[in-house]
C-alpha positions in Angstrom: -155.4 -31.0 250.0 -156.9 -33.5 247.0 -156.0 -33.3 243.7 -157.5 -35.2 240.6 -154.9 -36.5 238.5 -154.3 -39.5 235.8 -151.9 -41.6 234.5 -151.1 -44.3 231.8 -151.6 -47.6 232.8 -151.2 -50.8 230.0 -152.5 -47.8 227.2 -155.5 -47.2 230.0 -156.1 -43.6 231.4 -156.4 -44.7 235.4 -158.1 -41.7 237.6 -156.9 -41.2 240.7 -157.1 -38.3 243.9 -153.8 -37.5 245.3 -153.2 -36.1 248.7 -150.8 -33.9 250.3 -149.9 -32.2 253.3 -152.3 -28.5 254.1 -149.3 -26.7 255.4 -147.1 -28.3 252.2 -145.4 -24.9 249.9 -142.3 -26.6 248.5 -139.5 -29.4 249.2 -140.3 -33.0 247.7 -142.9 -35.3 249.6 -142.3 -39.2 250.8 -145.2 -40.5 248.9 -147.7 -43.6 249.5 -149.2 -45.4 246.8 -153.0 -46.9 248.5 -154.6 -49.4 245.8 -158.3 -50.5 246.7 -160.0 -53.6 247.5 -161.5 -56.0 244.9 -165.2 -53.9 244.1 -164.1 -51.2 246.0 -163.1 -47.4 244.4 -160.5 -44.8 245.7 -163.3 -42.7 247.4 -164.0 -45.7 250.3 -161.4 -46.9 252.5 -158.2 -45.5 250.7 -159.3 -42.2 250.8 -159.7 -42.3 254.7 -156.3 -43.9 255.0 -154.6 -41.1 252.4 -156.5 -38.2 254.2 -154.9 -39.4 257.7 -151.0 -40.2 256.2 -151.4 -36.6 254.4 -152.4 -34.9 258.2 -148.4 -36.9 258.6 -146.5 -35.4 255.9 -146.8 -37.7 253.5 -148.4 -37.5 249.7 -150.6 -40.4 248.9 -152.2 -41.5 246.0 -155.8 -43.3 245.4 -156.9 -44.5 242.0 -159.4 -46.5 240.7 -158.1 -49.9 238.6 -158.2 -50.4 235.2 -161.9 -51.5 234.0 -163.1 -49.9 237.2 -164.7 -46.7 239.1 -163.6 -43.9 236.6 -160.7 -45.3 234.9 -161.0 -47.0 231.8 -161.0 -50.2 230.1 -163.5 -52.5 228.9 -165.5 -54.6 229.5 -166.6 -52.7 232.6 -165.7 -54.4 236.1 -162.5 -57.2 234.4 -161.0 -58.0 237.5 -157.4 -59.2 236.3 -154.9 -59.6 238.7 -151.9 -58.8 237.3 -153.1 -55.8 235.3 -154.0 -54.8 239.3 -150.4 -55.3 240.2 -149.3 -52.6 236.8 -152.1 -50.3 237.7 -149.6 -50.0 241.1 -146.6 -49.9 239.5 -147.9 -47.5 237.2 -148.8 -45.6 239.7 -145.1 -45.6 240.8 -144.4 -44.4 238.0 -146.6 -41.3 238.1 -145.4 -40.5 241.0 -141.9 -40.6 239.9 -142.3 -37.5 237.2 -143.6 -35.2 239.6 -141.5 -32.2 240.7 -143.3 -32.7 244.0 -142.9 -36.0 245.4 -139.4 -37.4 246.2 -139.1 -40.5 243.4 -136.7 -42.4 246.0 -139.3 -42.3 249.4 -142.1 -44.2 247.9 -144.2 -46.8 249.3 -147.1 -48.8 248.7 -150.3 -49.8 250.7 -152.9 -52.0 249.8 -155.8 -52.8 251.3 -158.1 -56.7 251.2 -157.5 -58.1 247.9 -155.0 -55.5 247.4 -153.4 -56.4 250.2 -152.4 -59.0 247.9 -152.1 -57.5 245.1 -149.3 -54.8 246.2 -146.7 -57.5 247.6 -146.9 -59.0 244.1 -146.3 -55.8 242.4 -143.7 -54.8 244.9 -141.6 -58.1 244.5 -140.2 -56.8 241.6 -140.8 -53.0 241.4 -138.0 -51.9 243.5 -139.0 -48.4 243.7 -141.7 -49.1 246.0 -139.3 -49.2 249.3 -141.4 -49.9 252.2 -144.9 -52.4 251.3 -148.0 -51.9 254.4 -150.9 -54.2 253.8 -154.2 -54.4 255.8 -156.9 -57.2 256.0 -154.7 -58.4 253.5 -156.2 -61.3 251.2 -154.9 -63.8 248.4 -157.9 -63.4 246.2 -156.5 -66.3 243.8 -156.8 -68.4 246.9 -160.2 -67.2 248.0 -161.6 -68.2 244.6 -159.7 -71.4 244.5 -160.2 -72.9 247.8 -162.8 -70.5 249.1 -162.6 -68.4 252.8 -161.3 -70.4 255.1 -160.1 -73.2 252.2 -163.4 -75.0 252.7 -164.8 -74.6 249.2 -165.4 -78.1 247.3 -162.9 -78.5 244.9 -165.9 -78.9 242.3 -167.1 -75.5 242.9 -163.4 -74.0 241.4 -164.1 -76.5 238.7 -167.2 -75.7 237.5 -166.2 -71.7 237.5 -163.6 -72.2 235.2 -165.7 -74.5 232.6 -168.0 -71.6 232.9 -165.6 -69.1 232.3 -163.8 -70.7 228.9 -167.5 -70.7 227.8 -168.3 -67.0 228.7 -165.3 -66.1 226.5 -166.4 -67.8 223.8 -169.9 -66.3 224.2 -168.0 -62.6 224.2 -166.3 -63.8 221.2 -169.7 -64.4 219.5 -170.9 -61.5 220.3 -172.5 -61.9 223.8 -172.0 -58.8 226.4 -169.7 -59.8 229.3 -171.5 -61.5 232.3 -171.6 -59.4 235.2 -171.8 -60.9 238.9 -172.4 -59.1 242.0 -169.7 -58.5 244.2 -172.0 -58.4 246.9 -175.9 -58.9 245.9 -178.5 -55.7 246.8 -180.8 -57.9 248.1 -179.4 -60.3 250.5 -181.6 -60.9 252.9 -181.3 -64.8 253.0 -177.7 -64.6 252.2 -177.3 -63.0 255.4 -179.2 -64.9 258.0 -176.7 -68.1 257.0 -173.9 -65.5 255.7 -170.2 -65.7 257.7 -169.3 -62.9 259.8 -167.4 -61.1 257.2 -170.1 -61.2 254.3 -172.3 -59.8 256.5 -169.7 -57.0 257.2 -168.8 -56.8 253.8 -172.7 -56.3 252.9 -173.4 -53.9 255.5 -170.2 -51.7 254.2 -171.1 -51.8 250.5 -174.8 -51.7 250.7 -175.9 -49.2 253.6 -174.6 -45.8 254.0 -171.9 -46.6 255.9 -169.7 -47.2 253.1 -172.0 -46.9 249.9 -170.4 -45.3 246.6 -172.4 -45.9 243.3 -169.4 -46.6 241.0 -168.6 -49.6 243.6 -172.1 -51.4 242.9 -170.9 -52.4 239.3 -170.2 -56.0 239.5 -167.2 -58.3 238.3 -167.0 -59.4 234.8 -167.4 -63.6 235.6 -165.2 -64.2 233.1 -162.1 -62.6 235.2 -161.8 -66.2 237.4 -159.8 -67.4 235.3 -157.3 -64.6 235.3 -157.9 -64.7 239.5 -157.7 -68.4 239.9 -153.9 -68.6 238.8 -152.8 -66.1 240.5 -150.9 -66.4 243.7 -150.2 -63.1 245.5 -147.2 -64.4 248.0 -145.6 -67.6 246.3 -142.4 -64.9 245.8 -142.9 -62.5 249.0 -139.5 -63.3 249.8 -138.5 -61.6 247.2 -139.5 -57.9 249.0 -136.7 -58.2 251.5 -134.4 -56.6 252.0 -137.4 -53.9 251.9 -139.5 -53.9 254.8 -143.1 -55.7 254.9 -145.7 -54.4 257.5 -148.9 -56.3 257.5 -152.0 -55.4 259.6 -155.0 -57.6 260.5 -157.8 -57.6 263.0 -157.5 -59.9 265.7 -161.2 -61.0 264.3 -160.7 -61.2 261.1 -161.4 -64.5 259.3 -159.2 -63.3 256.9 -156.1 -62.7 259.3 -154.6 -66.3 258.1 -153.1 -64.4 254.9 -151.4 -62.1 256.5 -149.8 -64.4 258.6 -148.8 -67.1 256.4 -147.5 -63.9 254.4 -145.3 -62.7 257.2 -143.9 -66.3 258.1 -142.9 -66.9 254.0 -141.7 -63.5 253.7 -137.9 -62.8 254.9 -136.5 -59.9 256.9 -137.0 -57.1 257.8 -141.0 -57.7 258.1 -143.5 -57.2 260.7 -147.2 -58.3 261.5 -149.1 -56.0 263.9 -152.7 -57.2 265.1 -155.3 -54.5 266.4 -156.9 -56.3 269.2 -161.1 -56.3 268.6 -160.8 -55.3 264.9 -162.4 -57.6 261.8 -161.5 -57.3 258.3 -164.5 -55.3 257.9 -163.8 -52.9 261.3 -160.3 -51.5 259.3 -162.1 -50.3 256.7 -162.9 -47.1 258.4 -163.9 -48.0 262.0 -162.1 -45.1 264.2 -161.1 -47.3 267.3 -159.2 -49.3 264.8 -158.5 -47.2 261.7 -156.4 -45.0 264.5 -153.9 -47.6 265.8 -153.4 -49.0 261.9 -152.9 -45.3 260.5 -150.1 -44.9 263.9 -148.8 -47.8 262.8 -148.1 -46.9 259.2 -147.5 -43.7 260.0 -144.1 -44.8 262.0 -143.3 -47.6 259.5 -143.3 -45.3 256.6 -141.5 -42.6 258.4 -138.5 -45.1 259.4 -138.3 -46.5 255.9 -139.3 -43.5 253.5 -136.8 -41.2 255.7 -134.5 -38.7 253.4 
């Protein structure tokens, strides 16, 4: 069953879908909070993972950030990190005042840059009492030091002088600067593209995984806000809450997720589906299945009445 609902977030309405159980009629639901990767929406891949924890008894909710999708906030497509990490927690929150959901058997998942961005929030939002991730990434690292941490330090560099200038423009007057998460037209791109832009494209941009409220762009200004942000500097401080973190065993990305898991202290856990890229978890069956399995036994040990 899907509900639309909405909640406060920093004086922002946020518009989310939440999910629950068919054969649900009354008792109070574990619930799991599922926050979306950076230019994605709540319709793409968290809606495939909420739909399969609901078939499992759980409640989850999907929303759209702050700035993006349906929610609101201007200018259109900010991608801020830490208001990211309050759209979760405020998301909490909601979850908290309804007579359905059991406040105390919540849970948080986030998926690629949220990934990143629900371990920060969860560090110091208690409620959340068991934190999943998969094809987690640092997207403050990715914009620093680049996939891989092969970027030229120039290139970081000249983003931020760019940026300090692009406020000043909005300041003046000037409409935000919108770039492309992922261009329409990237046929040149691709033919030199890594592995995981090309996935990334073929997701975004083809049927497969197309929504028209994820084609909006980020505002270019935001790398400042992303480029001093660190999502696990303080994963340690999840524990004594349990950390589950899933990667592809092809992922390029599947460095985060473990360099999470070996700063991050006990109890905590890094599970690799064998074949799958960052891309293939999105909503791949052969590997969507064994993550959702996964989840479905973490969140049942730690969101257990």
């Amino acid at each position: 069953m899907k509900t639309g609902v909405a909640f406060p977030s920093n004086n922002l309405v946020v518009a989310g879908i939440l999910f629950t159980p068919d054969d649900h009629i009354d008792g109070r639901l574990p619930a799991v909070v599922i926050s979306h990767p950076g230019g994605g929406v709540k319709e793409q891949s968290p809606s495939i993972y909420a739909e399969r924890l609901a078939r499992e008894g759980f409640a989850a909710l999907v929303f759209d950030a702050a700035y993006q999708g349906e929610s609101e906030g201007e200018p259109r497509g900010l991608e801020n990190p830490f208001q990211r990490a309050e759209d979760i927690k405020s998301a909490v929150t909601y979850l908290t005042t309804r007579d359905d959901i059991d406040p105390d058997r919540i849970g948080a998942l986030g998926i690629c840059a949220s990934g990143g961005y629900v371990p920060y929030a969860a560090q110091t939002d208690h409620r959340i009492k068991g934190i999943a991730t998969v094809s987690a990434v640092d997207l403050g690292s990715v914009f620093r030091e680049g996939l891989g941490r092969t970027q030229d330090p120039a290139i970081l560099k000249a983003m931020l002088d760019r940026s300090g200038a692009l406020r000043t423009e909005e300041a003046r007057g000037a409409a935000p600067r919108l770039e492309a998460w992922i261009p329409d037209n990237a046929e040149e791109l691709l033919e030199t593209a890594t592995r995981q832009f090309r996935e990334t494209f073929e997701y975004y941009r083809t049927p497969r995984g197309y929504h028209p409220r994820a084609v909006q762009g980020w505002v270019l200004r935001s790398i400042d806000l992303i480029a001093q942000y660190d999502s696990y500097a303080m994963i340690r401080l999840v524990s004594p809450r349990p950390l589950l973190m899933i990667a592809g065993s092809e992922a390029e990305s599947a460095y985060f997720s473990r360099e999470a898991i070996e700063k991050a202290a006990e109890p905590k856990e890094l599970v690799v589906i064998d074949g799958a890229t960052h891309i293939d978890l999105y909503d791949k069956d052969e590997y969507v299945t064994p993550a959702v399995a996964k989840l479905t036994e973490f969140f049942g040990k730690y969101l257990a009445g």
